[in-house]
N, C-alpha and C positions, 0 to 999 in steps of 0.2 A: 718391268718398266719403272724408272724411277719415279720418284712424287716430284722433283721438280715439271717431268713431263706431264705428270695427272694435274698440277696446280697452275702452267700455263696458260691454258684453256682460258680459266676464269680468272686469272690477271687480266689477259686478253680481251676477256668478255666486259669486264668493272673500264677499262682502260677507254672501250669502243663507247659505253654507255657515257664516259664522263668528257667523253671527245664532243666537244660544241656543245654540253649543257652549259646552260642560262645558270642553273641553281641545284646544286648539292647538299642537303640536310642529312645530319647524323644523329639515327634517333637510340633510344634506351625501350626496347619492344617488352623490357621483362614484367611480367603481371600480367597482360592483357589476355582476356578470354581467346578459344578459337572463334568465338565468334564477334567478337571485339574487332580481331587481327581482320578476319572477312569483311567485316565494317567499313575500314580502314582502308583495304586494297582495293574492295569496290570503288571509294570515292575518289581515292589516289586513282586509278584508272582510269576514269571515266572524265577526269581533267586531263589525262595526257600525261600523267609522271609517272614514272616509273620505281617502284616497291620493291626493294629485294635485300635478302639477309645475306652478309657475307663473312667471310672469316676477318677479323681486324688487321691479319698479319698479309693478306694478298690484297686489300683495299690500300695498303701503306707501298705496297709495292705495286699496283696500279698508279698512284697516284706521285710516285716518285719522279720530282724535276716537273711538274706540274702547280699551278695555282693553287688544286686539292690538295696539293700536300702538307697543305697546314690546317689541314682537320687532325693529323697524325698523333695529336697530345689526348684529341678527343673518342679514338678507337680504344677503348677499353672496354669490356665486359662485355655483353652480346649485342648487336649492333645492326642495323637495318638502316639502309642508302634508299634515301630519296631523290629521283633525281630527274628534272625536267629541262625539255631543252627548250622551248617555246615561252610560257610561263613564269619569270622569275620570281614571284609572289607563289606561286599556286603551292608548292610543297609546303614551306611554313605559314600558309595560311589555312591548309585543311589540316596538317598535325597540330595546330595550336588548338584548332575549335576542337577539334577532336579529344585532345588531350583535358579539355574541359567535361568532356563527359568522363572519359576513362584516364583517370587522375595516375595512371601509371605508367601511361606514356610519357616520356620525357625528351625533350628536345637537346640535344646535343652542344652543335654546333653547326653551322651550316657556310657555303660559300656562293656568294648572290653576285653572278658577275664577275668574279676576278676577287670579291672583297670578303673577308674572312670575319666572320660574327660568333659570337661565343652566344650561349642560350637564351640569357637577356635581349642582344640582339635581333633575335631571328623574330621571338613573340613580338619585337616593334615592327620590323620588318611582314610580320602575318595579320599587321591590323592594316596596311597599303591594298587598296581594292586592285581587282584583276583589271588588267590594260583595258577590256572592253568597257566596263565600268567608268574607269576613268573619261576613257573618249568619249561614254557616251554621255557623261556630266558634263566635259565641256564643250560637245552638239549641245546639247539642253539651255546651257550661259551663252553662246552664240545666237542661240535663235529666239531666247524669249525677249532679250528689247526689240527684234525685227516682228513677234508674232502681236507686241505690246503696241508698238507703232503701227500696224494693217488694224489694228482693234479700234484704236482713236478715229484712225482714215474712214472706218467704215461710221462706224458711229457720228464722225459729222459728216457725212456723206448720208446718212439717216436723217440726221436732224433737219438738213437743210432740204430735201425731199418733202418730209414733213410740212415744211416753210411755206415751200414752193406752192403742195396741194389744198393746203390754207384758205 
């Protein structure tokens, strides 16, 4: 069998995973403990993104005639794809925290959307809260002048009670 047949596969497979993701991070894995790396996949997982090492040469040919194909300057040396399709925060925002503890993670480059960020990017891009967050701060700015005005209504709705049993 030749290796273009054994290396198809996982073209194929990098191709399907980066088919309709939201967000694409390319990380630098090298230094991190096995138990670091388990750290890492656990949380990456348990948000919904998907963790995996791939060769740099089949991720450029996955990604070829694609938006990801401008991570292609950033596939050097060993390499691990993050990649969410629900989430456009959630991958650079658990590898950035993360990378604050184990300082030998390194952030890449990553592609949020269609738009292409080099590594200074992505840590601005992992300090933006996750969608649910956000929605639920502006629930929170919507209904505290309506919960502040029922607070007045009742209080002189007290007062004048008050008045009344005088």
């Amino acid at each position: 069998m030749a290796k273009v047949e054994l290396k198809q596969p996982i073209v194929d497979e990098i191709s399907e995973l980066l088919n309709g993701a939201a967000t694409a991070v390319v990380v630098d894995y090298r230094g991190l403990t096995v138990e670091q790396d388990t750290q890492l996949r656990k949380q990456l997982r348990e948000a919904g993104v998907t963790y995996k090492v791939y060769k740099n040469t089949l991720i450029k040919r996955a990604t070829e005639g694609t938006d990801f194909a401008a991570l292609d300057p950033n596939l050097e040396g060993p390499t691990a794809l993050a990649v969410s399709k629900t989430d456009a925060t959630a991958p650079a925002r658990i590898l950035a925290e993360f990378a604050k503890k184990a300082d030998k993670l390194e952030i890449k480059a990553g592609i949020v959307e269609g738009t292409y960020y080099d590594a200074k990017g992505m840590n601005v891009i992992a300090t933006i809260p996750s969608r649910e967050i956000l929605l639920g701060k502006l629930l929170g700015s919507i209904q505290s002048p309506i919960t502040n005005f029922a607070r007045v209504l009742n209080q002189i709705a007290e007062a004048n009670g008050a008045e009344a049993n005088a």
